[in-house]
C-alpha positions as CSV (number, residue, x, y, z in Angstrom):
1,X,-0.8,-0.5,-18.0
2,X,1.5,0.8,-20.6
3,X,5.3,0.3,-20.8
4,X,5.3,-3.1,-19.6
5,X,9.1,-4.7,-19.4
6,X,8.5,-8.7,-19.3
7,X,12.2,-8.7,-17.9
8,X,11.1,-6.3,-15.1
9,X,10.6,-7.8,-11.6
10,X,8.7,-4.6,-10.5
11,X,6.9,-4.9,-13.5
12,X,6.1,-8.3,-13.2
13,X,4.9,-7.2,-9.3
14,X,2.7,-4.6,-11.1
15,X,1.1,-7.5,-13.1
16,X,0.8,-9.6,-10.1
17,X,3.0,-12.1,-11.5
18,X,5.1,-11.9,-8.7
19,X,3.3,-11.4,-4.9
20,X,3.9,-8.5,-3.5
21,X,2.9,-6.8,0.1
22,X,0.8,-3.4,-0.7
23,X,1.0,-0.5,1.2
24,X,-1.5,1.7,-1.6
25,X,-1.8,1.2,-5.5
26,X,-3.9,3.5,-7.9
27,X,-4.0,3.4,-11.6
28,X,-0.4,4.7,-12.1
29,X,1.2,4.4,-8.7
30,X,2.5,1.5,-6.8
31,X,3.4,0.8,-3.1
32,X,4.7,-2.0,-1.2
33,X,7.1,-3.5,1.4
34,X,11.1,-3.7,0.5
35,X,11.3,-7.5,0.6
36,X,14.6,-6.6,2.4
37,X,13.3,-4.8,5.4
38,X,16.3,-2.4,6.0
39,X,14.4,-1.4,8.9
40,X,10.7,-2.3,9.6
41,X,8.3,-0.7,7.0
42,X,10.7,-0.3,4.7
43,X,8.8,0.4,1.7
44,X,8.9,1.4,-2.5
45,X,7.2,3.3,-4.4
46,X,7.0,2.8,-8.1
47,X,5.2,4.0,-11.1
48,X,3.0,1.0,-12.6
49,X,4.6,1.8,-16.0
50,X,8.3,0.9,-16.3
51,X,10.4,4.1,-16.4
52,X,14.1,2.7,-16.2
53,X,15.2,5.8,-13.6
54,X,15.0,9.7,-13.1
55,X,16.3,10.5,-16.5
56,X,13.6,8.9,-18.3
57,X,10.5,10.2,-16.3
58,X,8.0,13.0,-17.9
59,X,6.9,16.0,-15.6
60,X,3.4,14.8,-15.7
61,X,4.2,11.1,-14.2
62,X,6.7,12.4,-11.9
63,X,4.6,14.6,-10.5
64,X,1.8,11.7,-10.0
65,X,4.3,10.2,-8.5
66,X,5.9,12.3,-6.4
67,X,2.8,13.7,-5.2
68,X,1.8,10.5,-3.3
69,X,5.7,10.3,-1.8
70,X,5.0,12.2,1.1
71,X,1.0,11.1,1.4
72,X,3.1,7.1,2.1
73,X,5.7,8.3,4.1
74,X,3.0,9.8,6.6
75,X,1.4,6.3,6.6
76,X,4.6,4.7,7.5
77,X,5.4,6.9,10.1
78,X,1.8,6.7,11.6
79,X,1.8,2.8,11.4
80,X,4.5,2.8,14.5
81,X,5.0,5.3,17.3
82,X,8.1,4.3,17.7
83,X,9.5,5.7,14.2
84,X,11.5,8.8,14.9
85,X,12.5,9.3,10.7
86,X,12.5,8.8,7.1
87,X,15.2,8.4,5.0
88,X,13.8,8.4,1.0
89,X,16.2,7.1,-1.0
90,X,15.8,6.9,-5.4
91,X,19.4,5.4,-7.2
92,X,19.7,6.0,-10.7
93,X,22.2,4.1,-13.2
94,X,24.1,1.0,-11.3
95,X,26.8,3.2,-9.9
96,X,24.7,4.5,-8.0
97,X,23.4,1.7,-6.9
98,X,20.2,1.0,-8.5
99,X,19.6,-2.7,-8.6
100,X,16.4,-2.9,-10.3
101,X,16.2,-0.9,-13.5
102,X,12.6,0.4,-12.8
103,X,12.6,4.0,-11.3
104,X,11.9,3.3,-7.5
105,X,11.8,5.4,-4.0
106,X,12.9,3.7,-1.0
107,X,11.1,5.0,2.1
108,X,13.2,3.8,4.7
109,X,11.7,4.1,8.4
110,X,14.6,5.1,11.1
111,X,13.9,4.3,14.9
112,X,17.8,4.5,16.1
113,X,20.9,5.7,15.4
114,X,22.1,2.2,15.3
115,X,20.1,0.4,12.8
116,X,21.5,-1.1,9.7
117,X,21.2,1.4,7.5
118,X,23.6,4.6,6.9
119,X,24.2,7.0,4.3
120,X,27.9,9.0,4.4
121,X,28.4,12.7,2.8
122,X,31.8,13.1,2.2
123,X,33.1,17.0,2.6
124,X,35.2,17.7,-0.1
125,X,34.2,21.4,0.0
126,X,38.9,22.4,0.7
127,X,39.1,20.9,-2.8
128,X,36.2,23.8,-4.2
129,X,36.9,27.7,-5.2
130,X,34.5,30.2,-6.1
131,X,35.1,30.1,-9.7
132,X,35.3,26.2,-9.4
133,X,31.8,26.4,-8.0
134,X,30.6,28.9,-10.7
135,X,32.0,26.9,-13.2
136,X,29.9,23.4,-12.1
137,X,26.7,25.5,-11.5
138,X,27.0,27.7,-15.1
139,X,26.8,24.0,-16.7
140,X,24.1,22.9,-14.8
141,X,22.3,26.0,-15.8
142,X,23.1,26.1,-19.4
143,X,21.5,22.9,-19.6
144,X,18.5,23.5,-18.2
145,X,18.0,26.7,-20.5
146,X,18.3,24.5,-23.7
């Protein structure tokens, strides 16, 4: 393993410094259960190398990655008839709530409506024009033409 972050407790997981419960590990990839258990089978997957978030990943690892996401999630949802769902959840940067500074994808299990675990979209769409909209999607897209 390359990238290794001695101050990283999904890198020390990686290293087997600290136990972990494994759902499916390859050379690059990492999954196991959320010590927190949102809902049951509520589980991450990493890469083995520490990546602090999104912003810092190559195409080639994201892609190993994100290959095996849905792969996992199928596991999950075989693993208990009685999951209706998925939520898969990746924070990036602490305001957006990203506690652990290794890239991570919560795959969240949902079996009701009234578990513990919610997600709200606010509609602010009355406070957006066409130009305003134009405007926000020109600068996304002058970025990624640089």
């Amino acid at each position: 393993m390359t990238d290794y972050d001695p101050n990283c407790v999904f890198c020390k997981i990686v290293k087997g410094e600290i136990p972990s419960y494994k759902v499916y590990e390859d050379d690059e990839i990492l999954a196991f259960l959320d010590i927190s258990q949102t809902t049951p089978g509520h589980t991450l997957v990493i890469p083995k190398k520490h990546i602090q978030d999104i912003f810092h990943f190559d195409a080639e690892t994201a892609g190993k990655v994100f290959s095996k996401v849905p792969e996992i999630a199928r596991a999950i949802k075989d693993s208990n008839p009685n999951i209706k769902g998925m939520n898969i959840v990746n924070d990036n940067g602490k305001i957006a709530y990203q506690s652990v500074p290794h890239a991570h994808f919560h795959l969240i299990p949902r079996y009701t409506k009234n578990d513990t675990f919610s997600i709200n979209f606010s509609d602010n769409s009355k406070q957006y024009d066409k130009n305003k909209y134009q405007k926000i999607a020109d600068s996304i897209t002058k970025q990624l033409e640089e």
